[in-house]
N, C-alpha and C positions, 0 to 999 in steps of 0.2 A: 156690847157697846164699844168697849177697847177695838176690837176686830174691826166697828163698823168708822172710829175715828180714824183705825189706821187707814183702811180701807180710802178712807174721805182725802186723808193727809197726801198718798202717797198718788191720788189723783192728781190731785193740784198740782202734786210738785211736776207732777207728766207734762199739767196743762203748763204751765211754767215754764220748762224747759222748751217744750215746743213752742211758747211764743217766744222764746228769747232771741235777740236780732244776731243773724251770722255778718260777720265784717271780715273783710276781706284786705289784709294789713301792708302796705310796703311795698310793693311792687308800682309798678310803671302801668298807671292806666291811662291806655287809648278807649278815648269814649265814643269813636265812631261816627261824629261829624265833622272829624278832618280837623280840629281843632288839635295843637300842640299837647304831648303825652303828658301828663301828670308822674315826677317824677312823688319818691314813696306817698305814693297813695290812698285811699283809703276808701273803700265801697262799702255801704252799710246796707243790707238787705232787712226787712222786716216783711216776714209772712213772704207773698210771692210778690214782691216789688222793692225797689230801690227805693229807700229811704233818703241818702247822702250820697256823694262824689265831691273827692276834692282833696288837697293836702289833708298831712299829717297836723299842719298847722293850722288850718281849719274847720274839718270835721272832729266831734266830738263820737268819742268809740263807748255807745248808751253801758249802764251798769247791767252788768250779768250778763255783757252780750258773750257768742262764743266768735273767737276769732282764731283765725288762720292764717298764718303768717304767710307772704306773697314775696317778700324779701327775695331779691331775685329773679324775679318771673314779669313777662308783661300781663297784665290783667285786662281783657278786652270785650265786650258783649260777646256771645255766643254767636257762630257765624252761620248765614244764610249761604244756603246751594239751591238756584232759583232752578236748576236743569237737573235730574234726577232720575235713573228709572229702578224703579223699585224692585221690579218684577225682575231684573236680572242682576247677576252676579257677577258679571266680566268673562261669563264664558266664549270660549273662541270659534262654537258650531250651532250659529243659531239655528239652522234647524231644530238639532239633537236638542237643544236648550229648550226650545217652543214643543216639543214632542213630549220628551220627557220631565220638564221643572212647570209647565204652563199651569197643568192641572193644578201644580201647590204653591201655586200665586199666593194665597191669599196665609194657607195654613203655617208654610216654612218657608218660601224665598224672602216675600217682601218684611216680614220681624227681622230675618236675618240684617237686612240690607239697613234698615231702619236703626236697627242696635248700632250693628259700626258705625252709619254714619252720627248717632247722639255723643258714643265712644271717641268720635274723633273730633268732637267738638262742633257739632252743628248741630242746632238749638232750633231751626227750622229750616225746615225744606219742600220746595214744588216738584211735586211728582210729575212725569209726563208720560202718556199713553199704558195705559194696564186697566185690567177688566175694570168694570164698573163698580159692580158688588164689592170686589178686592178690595178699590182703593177707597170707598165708602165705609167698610168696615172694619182695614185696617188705621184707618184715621181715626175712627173713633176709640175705635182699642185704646193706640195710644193715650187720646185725650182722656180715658177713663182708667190709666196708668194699668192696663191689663196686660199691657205690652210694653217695652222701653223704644222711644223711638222721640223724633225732633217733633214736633210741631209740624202738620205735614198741608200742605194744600196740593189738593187733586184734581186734573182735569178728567179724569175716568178716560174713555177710549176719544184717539183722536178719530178727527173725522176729514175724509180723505175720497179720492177719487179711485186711485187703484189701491186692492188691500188684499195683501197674499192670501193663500187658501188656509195657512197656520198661521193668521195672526187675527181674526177674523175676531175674536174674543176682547180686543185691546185697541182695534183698528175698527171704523168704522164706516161702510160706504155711502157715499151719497149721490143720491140718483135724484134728481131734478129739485126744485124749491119747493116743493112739501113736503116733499123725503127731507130735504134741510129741517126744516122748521120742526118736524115731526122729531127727528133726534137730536135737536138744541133742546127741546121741550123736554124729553127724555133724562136727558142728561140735566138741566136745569130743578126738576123736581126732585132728583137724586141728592143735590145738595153741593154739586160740584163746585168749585172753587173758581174755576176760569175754563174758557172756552179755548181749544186747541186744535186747528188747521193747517193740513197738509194740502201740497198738490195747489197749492191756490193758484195758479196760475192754469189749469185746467177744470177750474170750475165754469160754469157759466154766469152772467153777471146776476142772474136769477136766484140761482143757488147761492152764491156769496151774499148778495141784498138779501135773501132769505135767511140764511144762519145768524147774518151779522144785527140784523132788526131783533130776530128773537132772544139774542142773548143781550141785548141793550136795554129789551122790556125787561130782561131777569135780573138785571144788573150786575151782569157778566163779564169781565176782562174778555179780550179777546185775543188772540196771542197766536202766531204761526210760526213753522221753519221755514228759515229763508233760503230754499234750495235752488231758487232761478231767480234771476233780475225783475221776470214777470210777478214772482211772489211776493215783492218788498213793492213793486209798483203797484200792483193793484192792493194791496194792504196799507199803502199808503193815503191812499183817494180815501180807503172806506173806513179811516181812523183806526186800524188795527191799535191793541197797548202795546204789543211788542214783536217782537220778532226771537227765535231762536237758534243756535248754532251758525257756523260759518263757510257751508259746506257747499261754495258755489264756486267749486270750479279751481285751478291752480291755479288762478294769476290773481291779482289784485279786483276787489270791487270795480265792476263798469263803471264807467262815468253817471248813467242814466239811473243806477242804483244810489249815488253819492247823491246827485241833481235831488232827485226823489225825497229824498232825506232832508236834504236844505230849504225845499220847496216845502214839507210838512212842518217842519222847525218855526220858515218864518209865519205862517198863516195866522195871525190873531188867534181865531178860535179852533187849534190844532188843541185834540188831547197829548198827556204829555206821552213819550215816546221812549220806551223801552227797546234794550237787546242783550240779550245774554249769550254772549260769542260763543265758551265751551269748547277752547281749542286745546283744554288739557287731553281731552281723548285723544287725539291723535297725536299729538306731542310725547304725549306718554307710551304710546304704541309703538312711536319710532325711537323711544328709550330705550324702552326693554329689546329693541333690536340688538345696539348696543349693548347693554348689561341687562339681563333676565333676572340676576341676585335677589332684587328687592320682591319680588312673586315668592322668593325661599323662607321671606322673615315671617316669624309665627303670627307676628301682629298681622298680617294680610290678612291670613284667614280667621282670625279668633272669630268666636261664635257662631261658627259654620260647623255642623257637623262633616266629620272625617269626611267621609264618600263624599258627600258632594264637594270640599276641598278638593281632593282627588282626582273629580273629576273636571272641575274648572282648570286644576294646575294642566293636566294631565292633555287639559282641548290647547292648552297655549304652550306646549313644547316647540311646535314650529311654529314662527309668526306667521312664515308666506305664505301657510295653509288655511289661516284665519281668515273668517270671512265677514263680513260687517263693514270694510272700508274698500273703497276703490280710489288707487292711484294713492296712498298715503303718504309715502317720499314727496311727491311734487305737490301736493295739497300742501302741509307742513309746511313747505319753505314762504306761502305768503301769509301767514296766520297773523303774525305782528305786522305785515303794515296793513290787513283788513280791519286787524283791534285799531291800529292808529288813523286808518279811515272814519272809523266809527267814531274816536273821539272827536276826531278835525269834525267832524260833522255835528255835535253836540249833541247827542242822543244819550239818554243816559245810560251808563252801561253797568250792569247785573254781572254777580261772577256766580257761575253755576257750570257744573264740571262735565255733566254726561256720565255721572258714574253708573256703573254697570253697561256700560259698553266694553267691546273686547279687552281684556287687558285692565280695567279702570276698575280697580275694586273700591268697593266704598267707603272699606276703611282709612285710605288713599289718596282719594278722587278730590276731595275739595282743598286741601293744602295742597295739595298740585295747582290748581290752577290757580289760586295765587301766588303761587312759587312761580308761577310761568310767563302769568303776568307783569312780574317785576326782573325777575331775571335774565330772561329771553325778550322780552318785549320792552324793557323800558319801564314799564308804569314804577311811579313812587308808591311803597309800599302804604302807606298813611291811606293814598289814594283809592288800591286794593283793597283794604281793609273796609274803609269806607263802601265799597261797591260789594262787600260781601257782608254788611252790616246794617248799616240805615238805609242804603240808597233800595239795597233789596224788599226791607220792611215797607217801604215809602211806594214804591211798585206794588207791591201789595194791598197796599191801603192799611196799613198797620202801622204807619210809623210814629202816629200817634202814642202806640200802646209799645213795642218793641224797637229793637235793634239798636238803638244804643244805649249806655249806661247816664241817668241823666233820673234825676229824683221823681216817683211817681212811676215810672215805667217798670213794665215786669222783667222779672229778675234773672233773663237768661246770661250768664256770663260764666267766661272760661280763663284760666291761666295757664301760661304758658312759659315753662325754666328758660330763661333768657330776653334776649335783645329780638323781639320779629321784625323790628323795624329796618334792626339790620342785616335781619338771616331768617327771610318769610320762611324757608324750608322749616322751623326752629315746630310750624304749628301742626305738625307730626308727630309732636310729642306732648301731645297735650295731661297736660296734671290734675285741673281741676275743671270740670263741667257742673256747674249749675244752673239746673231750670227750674223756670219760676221759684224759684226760691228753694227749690230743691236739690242738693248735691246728691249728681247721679255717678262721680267719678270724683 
């Protein structure tokens, strides 16, 4: 009987402990709708949600809660990377990469990728183009904490007009409007997250009416890269949600691409209008031209096994041999005023980095691109923040439920030792990672 009350006792005191609310004490919280920082602090989580936000002076810190002192640190929701490829790791030889790592998409590239990015404080992220099964099953890993990794939504393989001989697994082609309709459907019973188109500017109007209808029945985002002026124009007529990357060309957005944009903005009944520029990849590509150093720190590669470290560092010894970008010097120089086109233009703008592109590892890749966005480009960090926070969740259709800290909402949030407001590089070093109410870091 003794045995069976201890036994009873030492339950409870379990159950106990795990309900007790963790608080998050003293630090400077940005709540991620652009609203002024709350200087010390105070976040109360209970279970996997935000309880409280707000001063020291008035939030009450509940009895027995466990708390962690933030003194020092900004405290900020957990950040969203809407642009992401799982499947790769920044190596410099896509072939070699698609030959050799394709087959272990699912087993050992995309956890890896997944872990650094949780590790570096991104709490959710949009995957774009990798098998189907992969990003099916590693989502749900994650969700079912079999694996460590952000909160993930997946478009499984895009879907595209031309698709190399080795990418055929992640790439998807489409031959006429029932071939459309036939792999929207595919991919919509999969469970996919959003729908993602290439090449749009050499589909037929047939095949675009055709994808764009089936995934509107499924209730499917719709979402493409904007690699031609043709891409944003006819994506515009057919209410795409967003658009991706920036990768049109060295000079500034055409006039006929801004037009477009303006013309969709004022319509009454326009959906609202995403883009997620992602000019840290090649910004970052023409860094490490400059100084390679930061590839040598051990943080880069944590939780990569050796060889394949080895062999990522090993494809990016020479830049000019890396393949994945053309013309990067002259691309690179209009990246800030195509981000400041897209603001002038009112679009909402998404920070999402392209990590696992050459060079862009993902332990890396998302505090780059808001370092780049406020650095190099002008943006107020507050601002950034905001686009790598709520605005992200709100694109998503979640912003209900995440992306900032705000009572009721679930409990992803990070700190960070110092001032980001005044030094975004600062979110590199991140200290504390909490999801849904779980400290992963």
């Amino acid at each position: 009987m003794r045995r069976l009350i201890a036994g009873l006792a030492g339950c409870l005191a379990a159950l106990s402990a795990q309900a007790a609310a963790l608080v998050l004490s003293g630090g400077t919280v940005i709540d991620g709708y652009g609203n002024p920082p709350i200087a010390n602090g105070v976040v109360v989580i209970d279970g996997d949600r935000i309880l409280a936000v707000g001063g020291r002076d008035v939030v009450t810190v509940p009895e027995g809660a466990e708390v962690i002192s933030t003194e020092g640190m900004t405290v900020l929701p957990g950040l969203w990377d809407m642009q992401v490829q799982l499947m790769r790791l920044g190596h410099g030889d896509r072939a070699r990469w698609n030959e050799t790592y394709g087959p272990l998409a699912e087993r050992v590239v995309m956890p890896i990728a997944a872990r650094q990015l949780l590790q570096a404080g991104v709490t959710s992220a949009r995957d774009v183009a990798a098998p189907l099964d992969a990003a099916i099953n590693v989502r749900a890993r994650i969700r079912d904490h079999l694996i460590a990794g952000p909160t993930i939504y997946v478009s499984g393989p895009v879907l595209r007009k031309l698709v190399p001989t080795d990418a055929e697994g992640w790439q998807w082609a489409v031959n006429g409007a029932a071939d459309a309709t036939t792999k929207v459907q595919r991919l919509g019973e999969a469970g996919v997250n959003y729908l993602l188109l290439a090449d749009v500017d050499m589909w037929t109007a047939e095949e675009l009416s055709a994808a764009v209808s089936e995934a509107r029945l499924r209730g499917l985002p719709v979402h493409a890269y904007a690699e031609r002026p043709g891409d944003v124009e006819r994506g515009v007529v057919l209410q795409f949600d967003g658009f991706l990357g920036t990768n049109m060309g060295v000079d500034a957005f055409p006039d006929n691409v801004i037009l477009a944009l303006h013309q969709r903005l004022m319509a009454a009944s326009a959906r609202p209008l995403s883009w997620t520029p992602a000019i840290s990849a090649l910004l970052n590509f023409e860094s490490l031209r400059d100084n390679a150093e930061p590839l040598d720190d051990p943080r880069a590669t944590d939780s990569m096994p050796s060889l394949v470290a080895a062999d990522i560092l090993g494809s990016l010894r020479n830049l000019d041999h890396v393949d994945g970008f053309e013309t990067p010097s002259a691309k690179a120089l209009s990246l800030c005023t195509k981000l400041k086109q897209l603001q002038d233009a009112k679009v909402t703008l998404l920070a999402g980095s392209d990590a696992g592109a050459p060079g862009h590892l993902h332990s890396r890749a998302t505090w780059q691109e808001i370092e780049f966005w406020v650095r190099q480009c002008g943006v107020p960090a507050l601002r950034a923040i905001e686009a790598a926070t709520h605005d992200a969740a709100t694109a998503m259709g979640v912003g209900h439920e995440v992306g900032t800290l705000a009572p009721g909402k679930i409990a992803d949030v990070i700190g960070v030792r110092g001032d980001v407001l005044r030094n975004p590089a600062l979110l590199q070093y991140v200290d504390i990672v909490i999801q849904r109410g779980r400290r992963v870091r």
